[in-house]
TORKOL-4160 file (C-alpha; in steps of 0.2 Angstrom, whole numbers, padded with zeros to 4 digits, m for minus):
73
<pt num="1" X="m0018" Y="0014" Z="m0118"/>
<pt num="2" X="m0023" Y="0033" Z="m0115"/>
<pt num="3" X="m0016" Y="0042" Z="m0099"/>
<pt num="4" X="m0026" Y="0047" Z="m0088"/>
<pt num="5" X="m0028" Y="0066" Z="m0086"/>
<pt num="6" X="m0035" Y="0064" Z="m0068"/>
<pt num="7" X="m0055" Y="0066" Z="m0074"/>
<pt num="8" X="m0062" Y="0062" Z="m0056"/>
<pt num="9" X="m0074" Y="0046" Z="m0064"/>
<pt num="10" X="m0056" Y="0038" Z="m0069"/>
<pt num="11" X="m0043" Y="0041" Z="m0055"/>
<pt num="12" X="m0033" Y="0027" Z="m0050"/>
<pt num="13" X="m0032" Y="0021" Z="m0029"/>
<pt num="14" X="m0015" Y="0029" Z="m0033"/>
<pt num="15" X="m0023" Y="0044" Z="m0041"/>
<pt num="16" X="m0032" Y="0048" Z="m0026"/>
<pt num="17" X="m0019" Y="0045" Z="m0012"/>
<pt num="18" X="m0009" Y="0057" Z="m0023"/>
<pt num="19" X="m0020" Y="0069" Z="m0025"/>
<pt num="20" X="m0026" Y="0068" Z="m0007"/>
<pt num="21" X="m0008" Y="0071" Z="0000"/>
<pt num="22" X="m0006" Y="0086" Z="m0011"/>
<pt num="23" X="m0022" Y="0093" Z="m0007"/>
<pt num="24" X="m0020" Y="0090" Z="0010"/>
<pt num="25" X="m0002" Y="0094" Z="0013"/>
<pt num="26" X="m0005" Y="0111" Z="0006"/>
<pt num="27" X="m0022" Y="0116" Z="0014"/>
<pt num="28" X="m0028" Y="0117" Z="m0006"/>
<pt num="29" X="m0046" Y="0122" Z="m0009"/>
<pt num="30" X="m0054" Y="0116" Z="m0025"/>
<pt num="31" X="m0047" Y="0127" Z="m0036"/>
<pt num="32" X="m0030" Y="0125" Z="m0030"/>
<pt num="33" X="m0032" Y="0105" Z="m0031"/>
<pt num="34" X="m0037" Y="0108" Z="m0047"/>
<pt num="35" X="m0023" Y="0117" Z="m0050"/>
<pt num="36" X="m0009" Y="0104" Z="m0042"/>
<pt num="37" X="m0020" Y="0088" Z="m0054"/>
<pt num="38" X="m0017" Y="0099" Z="m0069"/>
<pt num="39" X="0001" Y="0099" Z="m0066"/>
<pt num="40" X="0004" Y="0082" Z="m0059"/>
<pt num="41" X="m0007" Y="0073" Z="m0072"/>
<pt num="42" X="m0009" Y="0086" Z="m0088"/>
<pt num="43" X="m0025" Y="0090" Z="m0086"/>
<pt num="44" X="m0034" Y="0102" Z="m0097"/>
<pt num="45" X="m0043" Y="0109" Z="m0085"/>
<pt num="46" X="m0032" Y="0121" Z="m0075"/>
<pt num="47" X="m0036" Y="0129" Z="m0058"/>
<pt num="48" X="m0057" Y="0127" Z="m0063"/>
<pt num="49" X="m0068" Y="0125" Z="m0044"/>
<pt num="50" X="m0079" Y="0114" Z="m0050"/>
<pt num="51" X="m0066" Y="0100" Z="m0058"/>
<pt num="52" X="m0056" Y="0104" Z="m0040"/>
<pt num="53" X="m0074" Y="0101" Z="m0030"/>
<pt num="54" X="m0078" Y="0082" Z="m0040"/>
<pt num="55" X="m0060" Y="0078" Z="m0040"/>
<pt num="56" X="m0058" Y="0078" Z="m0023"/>
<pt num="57" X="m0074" Y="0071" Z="m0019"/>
<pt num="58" X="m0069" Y="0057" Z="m0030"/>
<pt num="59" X="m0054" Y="0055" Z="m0021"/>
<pt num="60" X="m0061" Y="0055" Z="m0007"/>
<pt num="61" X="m0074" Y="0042" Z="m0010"/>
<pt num="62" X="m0061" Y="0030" Z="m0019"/>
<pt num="63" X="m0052" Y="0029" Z="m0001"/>
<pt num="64" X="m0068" Y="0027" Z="0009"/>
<pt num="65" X="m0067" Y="0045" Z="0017"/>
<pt num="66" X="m0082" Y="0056" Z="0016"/>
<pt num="67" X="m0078" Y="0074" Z="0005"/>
<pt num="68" X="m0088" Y="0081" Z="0018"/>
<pt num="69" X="m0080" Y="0078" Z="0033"/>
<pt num="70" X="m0058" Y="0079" Z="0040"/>
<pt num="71" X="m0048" Y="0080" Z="0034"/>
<pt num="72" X="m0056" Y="0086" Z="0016"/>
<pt num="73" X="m0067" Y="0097" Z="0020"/>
C-alpha cells in the first residue's frame, strides 16, 4: 500500500476532517492549508495556492459542505 500524500482526488473522510480543523482552526487560506497538508501528510507540494484551493475544496465536498460557503470560505 502507498500512503497517501493528501492529493485532494484521494483524501480519506479522516483526511478531510483533519484538514478541515486545521484549516479552519487557524483561519488558513489556500496556501497555508497547502502548507499545514504538506507537513501533516508529506506532500510534495508545499505552500502551492492552487493544491491549497482543490484540497480544501475536496475536503469540503467529502463532508457534504459546500467550498464556497462558512465556514471555508
Amino acid at each position: 500500500m502507498t500512503h497517501n500524500t493528501g492529493a485532494p482526488a484521494t483524501i480519506t473522510p479522516e483526511m478531510a476532517a483533519q484538514i478541515r480543523r486545521v484549516a479552519l482552526r487557524r483561519g488558513l487560506f489556500w496556501r497555508a492549508a497547502a502548507r499545514a497538508a504538506s507537513d501533516l501528510w508529506g506532500s510534495p507540494w508545499g505552500s502551492n495556492q492552487l493544491f491549497g484551493e482543490d484540497l480544501c475544496a475536496a475536503a469540503a465536498e467529502l463532508l457534504g459542505e459546500n467550498p464556497c460557503r462558512e465556514p471555508w470560505n
